[in-house]
C-alpha positions in Angstrom: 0.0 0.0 0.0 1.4 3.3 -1.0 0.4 7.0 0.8 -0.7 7.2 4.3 -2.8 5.4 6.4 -6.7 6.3 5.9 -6.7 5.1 9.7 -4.4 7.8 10.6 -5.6 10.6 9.1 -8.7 9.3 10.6 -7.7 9.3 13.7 -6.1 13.2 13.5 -9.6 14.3 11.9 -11.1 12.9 15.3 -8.6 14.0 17.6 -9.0 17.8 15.5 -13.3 18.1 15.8 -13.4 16.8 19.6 -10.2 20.0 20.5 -12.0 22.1 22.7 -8.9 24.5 21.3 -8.3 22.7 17.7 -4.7 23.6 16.3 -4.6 26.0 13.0 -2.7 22.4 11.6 -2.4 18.9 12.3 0.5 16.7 10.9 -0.1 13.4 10.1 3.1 12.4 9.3 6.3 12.7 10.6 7.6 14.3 7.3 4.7 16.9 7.4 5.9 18.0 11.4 9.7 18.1 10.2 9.4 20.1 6.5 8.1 23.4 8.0 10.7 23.2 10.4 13.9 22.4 8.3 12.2 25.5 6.1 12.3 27.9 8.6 16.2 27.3 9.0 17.1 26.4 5.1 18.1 28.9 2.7 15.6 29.3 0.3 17.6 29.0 -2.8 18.7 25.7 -1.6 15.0 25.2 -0.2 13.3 25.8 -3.4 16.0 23.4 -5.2 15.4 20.3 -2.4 11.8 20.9 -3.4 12.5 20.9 -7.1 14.3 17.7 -7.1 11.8 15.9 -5.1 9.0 16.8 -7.3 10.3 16.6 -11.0 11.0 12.8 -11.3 7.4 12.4 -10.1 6.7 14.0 -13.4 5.5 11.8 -16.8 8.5 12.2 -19.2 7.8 15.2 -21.7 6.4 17.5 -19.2 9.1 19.5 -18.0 
């Protein structure tokens, strides 16, 4: 099974409607906690080029 867990994101949907004080954001994932940090303290030239490299080979050939 690829992507995340449906039980997860379950699970912080729940947790987010019963806050009596809900969060502006909820991470899932441990990846979506730890990329706002390491943004906050990364250049953003070399930000913007991590971010390029992980999206282009997701890319079909012949849309770049």
């Amino acid at each position: 099974m690829h992507g995340i867990d449906p039980q997860r994101v379950a699970q912080t949907i729940i947790t987010a409607l019963e806050a009596r004080q809900p969060r502006n954001r909820y991470t899932v994932t441990l990846q979506s906690w730890l990329a706002p940090k390491l943004k906050a303290i990364t250049p953003e030239r070399l930000w913007d080029r991590v971010v390029k490299n992980l999206i282009e080979p997701s890319f079909p050939i012949g849309i770049r």
